[in-house]
C-alpha positions as CSV (number, residue, x, y, z in Angstrom):
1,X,0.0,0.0,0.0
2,X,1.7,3.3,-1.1
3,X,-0.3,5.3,1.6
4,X,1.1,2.7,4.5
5,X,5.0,3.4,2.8
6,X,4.8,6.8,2.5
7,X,3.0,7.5,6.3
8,X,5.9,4.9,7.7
9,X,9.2,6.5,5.7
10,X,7.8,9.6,6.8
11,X,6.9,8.9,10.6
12,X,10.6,7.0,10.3
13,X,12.0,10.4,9.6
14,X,10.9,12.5,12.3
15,X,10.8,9.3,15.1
16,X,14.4,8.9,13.8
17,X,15.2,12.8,14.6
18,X,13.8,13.1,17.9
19,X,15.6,9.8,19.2
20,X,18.6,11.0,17.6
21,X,17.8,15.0,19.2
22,X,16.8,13.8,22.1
23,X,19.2,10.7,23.2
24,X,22.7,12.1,21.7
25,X,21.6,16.0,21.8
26,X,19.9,15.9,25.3
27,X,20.4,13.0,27.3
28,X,24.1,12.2,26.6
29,X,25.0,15.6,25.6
30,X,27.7,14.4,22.8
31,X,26.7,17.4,20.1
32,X,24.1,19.8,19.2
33,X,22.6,20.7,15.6
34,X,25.2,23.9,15.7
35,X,28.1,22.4,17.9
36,X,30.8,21.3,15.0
37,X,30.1,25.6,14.1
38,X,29.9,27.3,17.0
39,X,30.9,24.8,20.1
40,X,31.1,27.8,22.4
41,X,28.0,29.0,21.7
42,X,25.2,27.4,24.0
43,X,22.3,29.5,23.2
44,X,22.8,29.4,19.3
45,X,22.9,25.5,19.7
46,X,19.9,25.3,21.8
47,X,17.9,27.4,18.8
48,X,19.7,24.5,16.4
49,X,18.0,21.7,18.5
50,X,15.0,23.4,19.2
51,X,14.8,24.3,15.2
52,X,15.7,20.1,14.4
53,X,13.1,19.3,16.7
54,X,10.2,21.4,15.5
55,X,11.5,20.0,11.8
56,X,11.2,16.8,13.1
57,X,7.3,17.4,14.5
58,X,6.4,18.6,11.9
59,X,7.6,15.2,9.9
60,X,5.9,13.0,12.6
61,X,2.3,15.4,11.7
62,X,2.9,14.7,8.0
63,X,3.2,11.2,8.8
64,X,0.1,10.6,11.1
65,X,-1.9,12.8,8.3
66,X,-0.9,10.6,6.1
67,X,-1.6,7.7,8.0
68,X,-5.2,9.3,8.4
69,X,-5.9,9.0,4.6
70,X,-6.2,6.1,3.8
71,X,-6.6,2.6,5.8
72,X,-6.0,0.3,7.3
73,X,-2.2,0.3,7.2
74,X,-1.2,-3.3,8.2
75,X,0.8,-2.9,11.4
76,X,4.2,-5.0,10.8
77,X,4.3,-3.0,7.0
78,X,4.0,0.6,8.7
79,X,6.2,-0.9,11.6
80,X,9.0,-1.5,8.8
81,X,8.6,1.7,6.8
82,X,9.0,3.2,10.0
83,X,12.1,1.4,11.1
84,X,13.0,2.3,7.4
85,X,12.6,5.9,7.7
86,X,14.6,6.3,11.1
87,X,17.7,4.5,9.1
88,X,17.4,7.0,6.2
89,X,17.3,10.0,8.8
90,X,20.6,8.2,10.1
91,X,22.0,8.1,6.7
92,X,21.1,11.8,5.2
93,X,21.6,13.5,8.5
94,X,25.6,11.5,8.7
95,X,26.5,12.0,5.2
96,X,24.8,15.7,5.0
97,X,25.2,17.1,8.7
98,X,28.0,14.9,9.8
99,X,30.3,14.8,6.9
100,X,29.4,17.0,3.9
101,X,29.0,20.3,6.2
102,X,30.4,19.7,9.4
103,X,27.2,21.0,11.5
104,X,28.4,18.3,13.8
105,X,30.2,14.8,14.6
106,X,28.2,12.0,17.0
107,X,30.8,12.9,18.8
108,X,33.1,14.8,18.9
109,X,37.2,13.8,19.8
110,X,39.8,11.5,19.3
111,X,37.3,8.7,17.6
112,X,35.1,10.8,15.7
113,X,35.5,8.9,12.8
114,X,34.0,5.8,14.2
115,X,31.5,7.1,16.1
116,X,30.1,8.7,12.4
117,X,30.9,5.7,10.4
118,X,28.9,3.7,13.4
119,X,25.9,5.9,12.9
120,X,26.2,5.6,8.7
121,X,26.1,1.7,9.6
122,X,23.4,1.6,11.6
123,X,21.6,3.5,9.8
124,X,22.1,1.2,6.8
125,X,21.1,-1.5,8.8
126,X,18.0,0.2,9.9
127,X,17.1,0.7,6.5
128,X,17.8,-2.8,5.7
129,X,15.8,-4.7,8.5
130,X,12.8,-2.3,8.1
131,X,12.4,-2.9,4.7
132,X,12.7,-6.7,4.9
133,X,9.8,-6.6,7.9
134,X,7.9,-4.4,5.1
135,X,8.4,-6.1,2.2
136,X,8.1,-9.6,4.3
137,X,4.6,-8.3,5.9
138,X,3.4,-7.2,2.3
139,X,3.9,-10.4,0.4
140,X,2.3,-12.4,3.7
141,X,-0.9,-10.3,3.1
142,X,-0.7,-10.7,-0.7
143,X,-0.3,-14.5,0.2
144,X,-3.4,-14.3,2.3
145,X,-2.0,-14.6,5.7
146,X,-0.2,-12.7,7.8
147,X,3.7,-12.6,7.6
148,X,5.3,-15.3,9.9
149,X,2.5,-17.8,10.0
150,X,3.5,-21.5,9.0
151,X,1.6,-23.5,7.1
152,X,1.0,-26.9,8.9
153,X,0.9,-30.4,6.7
C-alpha cells in the first residue's frame, strides 16, 4: 500500500530525529545541531535543537496525516517503513550534517571517525531490516495470511 509506505518513511523520519535529538543532543549531551560551528556558543545550539526538533514534528504530523488518509495500514508494514525511515534519517543526517557540512560529529574527539561511520552503519542497517519486515509483511498479506504464520501439513 503506497499510503502505509509513504506514512511509515515519513513517521521514520521524524521518530528517527527526535531519538537522535533527544538521546545524543539531550540526554548524553555528545553534540548539538550547531556544535561542530559554533561549540562555544550554548544559546545558538539550543535554537539549532530546538529548530531540528520542530522540523522533526512537523515530519511525525505529515506522517500521522498521512496515515489518516487512507486505511488500514497493516501494522508489521508501517512498523517497517518506520524502522525504514529512522535509518534514512541516520544516513542523510551523517552523510549531510555529519560529513558534507560539518554542523556536527556524534561525537566529537579522538574517535570521531568511528563514532560517524557507526551511525552511517546503523543506519544502513535500519534501512535494511525495516524494509525486509515491510516487504516480508506485504507479500504475507498478498499471500493471504499474515507474515510469519506457517503452514501446517
Amino acid at each position: 500500500m503506497a499510503s502505509t509506505r509513504a506514512a511509515g518513511l515519513v513517521l521514520g523520519l521524524g521518530i528517527g530525529g527526535f531519538i537522535d535529538g533527544i538521546l545524543l543532543h539531550q540526554l548524553m549531551g555528545w553534540h548539538h545541531m550547531l556544535s561542530g560551528w559554533y561549540p562555544h556558543d550554548d544559546r545558538l545550539n539550543m535554537i539549532g535543537d530546538g529548530l531540528f526538533h520542530a522540523g522533526c514534528l512537523v515530519l511525525v504530523i505529515v506522517g500521522v496525516a498521512l496515515l489518516s488518509r487512507g486505511g488500514p495500514h497493516p501494522g508489521r508494514e508501517l512498523l517497517g517503513y518506520g524502522v525504514a525511515g529512522w535509518g534514512v534519517f541516520d544516513v542523510v543526517e551523517g552523510l549531510v550534517d555529519h560529513e558534507l557540512l560539518g554542523v556536527h560529529h556524534v561525537r566529537p574527539g579522538p574517535h570521531q571517525v568511528a563514532y560517524d561511520v557507526a551511525f552511517l552503519l546503523l543506519g544502513a542497517a535500519l534501512v535494511a531490516i525495516g524494509l525486509r519486515v515491510a516487504n516480508s509483511a506485504r507479500r504475507g498479506r498478498r499471500s493471504g495470511r499474515a507474515a510469519g504464520d506457517v503452514h501446517r501439513a
